[in-house]
C-alpha positions in Angstrom: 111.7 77.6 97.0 110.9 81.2 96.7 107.1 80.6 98.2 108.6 78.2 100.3 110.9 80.8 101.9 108.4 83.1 102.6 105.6 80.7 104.3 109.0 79.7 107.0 109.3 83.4 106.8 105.7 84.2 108.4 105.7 80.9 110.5 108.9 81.9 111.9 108.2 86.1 112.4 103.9 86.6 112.2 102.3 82.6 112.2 98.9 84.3 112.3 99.4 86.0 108.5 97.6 83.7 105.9 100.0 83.7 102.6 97.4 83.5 99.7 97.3 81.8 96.7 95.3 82.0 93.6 95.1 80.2 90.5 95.4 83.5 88.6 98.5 85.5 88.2 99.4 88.6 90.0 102.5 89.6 88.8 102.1 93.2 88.0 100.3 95.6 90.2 97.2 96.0 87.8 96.5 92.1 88.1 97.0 91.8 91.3 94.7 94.9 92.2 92.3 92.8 89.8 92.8 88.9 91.6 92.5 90.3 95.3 89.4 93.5 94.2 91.1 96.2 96.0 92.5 99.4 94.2 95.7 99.4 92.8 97.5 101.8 95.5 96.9 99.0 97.7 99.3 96.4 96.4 102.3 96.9 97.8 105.6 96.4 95.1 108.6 95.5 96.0 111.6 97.4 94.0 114.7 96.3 94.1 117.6 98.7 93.7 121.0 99.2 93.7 122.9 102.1 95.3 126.2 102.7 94.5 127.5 99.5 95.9 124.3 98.2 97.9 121.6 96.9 96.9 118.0 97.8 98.6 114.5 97.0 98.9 111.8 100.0 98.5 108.1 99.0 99.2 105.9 101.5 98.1 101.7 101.5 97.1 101.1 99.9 93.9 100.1 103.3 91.9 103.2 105.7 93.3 106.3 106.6 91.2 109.3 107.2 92.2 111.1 110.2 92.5 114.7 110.1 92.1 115.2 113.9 93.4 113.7 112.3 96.8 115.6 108.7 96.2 119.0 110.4 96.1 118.3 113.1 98.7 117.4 110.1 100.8 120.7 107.8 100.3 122.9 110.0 99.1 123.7 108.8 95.3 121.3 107.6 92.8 119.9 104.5 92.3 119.0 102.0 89.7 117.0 99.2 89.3 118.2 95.5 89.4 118.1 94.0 85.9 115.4 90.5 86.5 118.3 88.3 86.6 120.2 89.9 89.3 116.8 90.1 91.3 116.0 86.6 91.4 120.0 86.3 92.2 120.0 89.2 94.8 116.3 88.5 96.3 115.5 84.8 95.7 112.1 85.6 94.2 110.8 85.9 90.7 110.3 89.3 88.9 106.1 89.6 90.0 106.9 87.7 93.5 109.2 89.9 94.7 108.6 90.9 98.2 110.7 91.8 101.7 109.9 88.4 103.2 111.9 85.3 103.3 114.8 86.7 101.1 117.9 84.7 99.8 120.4 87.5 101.1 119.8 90.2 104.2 118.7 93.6 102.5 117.6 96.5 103.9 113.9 97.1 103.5 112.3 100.9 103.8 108.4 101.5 103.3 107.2 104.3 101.3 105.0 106.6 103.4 102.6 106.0 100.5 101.6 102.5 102.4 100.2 104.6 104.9 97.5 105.6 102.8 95.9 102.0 103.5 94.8 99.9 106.6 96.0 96.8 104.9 98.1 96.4 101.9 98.8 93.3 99.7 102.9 92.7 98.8 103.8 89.7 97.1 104.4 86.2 98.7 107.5 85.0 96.8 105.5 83.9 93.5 103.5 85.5 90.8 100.5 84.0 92.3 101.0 84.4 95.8 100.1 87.5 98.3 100.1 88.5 101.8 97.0 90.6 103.5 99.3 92.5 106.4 99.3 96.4 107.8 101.9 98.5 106.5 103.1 99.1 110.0 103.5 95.1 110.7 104.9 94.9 108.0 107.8 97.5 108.5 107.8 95.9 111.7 108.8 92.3 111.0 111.1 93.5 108.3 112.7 95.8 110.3 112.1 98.1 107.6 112.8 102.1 108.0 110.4 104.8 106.5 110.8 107.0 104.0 109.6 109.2 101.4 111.1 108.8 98.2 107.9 108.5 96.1 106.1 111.0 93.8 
C-alpha cells in the first residue's frame, strides 16, 4: 500500500519522476548511500516527530544531526521522535520507507537547508527498497514543504 501510495502520489503531483526499485534493501541511510553509489549526505531521511501535540515531518541529508537547540527555537517546544509503531500509524510507511510522499494523514513537511548541499537527493519511496531521484527544491515544492534549519 505504502509503495502503492506514493507511485499515485508522483502520477498525480510530478508523472515525470521514476520511483526506483532495487532488489537490495535501503532502509538505513548507509545502505541506501551504498544501493544507489552516491554519498551518504545525499539520501534524504525522513524523520518523523512529534511537537507537543503535532506531529511533523523533517527531511534532512542523510549524514546531518539534529540539533534540538535549533528544533525548539524553530517550533517553539521540543520535539521527539515517533516510536515505529506510531510512524507506520501516523505516516503509512515502514520505518526505512518513510518519506513526505503519498502519506496516510496530511503532515506538514519542512526540508533541512542541508538538502541544499546537493543537485539531486534520494528520499525513500514508501518501502525499504524503494527511492526517488528528485531536486531538493521540487521536492519542497510538491510537498509544499517550508525550509528550515534545525540540523547540526
Amino acid at each position: 500500500m505504502s509503495l502503492q501510495s506514493v507511485r499515485q502520489f508522483f502520477g498525480d503531483h510530478a508523472p515525470d519522476v521514476e520511483v526506483i526499485e532495487l532488489s537490495q534493501s535501503t532502509a538505513t541511510v548507509a545502505l541506501a548511500a551504498e544501493a544507489h553509489n552516491v554519498a551518504p549526505g545525499q539520501i534524504a531521511k525522513t524523520l518523523s516527530l512529534k511537537i507537543k501535540d503535532k506531529v511533523i515531518l523533517v527531511v534532512a541529508k542523510g549524514d546531518a544531526r539534529l540539533d534540538n537547540k535549533k528544533l525548539k527555537q524553530t517550533f517553539g517546544a521540543k520535539a521527539r521522535m515517533l516510536s515505529s509503531d506510531e510512524v507506520v500509524t501516523v505516516t503509512g510507511h515502514p520505518v526505512g520507507g518513510v518519506c513526505p510522499f503519498g502519506l496516510e494523514n496530511p503532515l506538514a513537511v519542512y526540508c533541512d537547508i542541508s538538502l541544499k548541499e546537493y543537485d539531486e537527493v534520494l528520499p525513500a519511496a514508501g518501502g525499504t527498497h524503494s527511492a526517488v531521484r528528485i531536486s531538493p527544491e521540487r521536492m519542497a515544492e510538491i510537498t509544499d514543504a517550508k525550509w528550515v534549519d534545525v540540523c547540526l
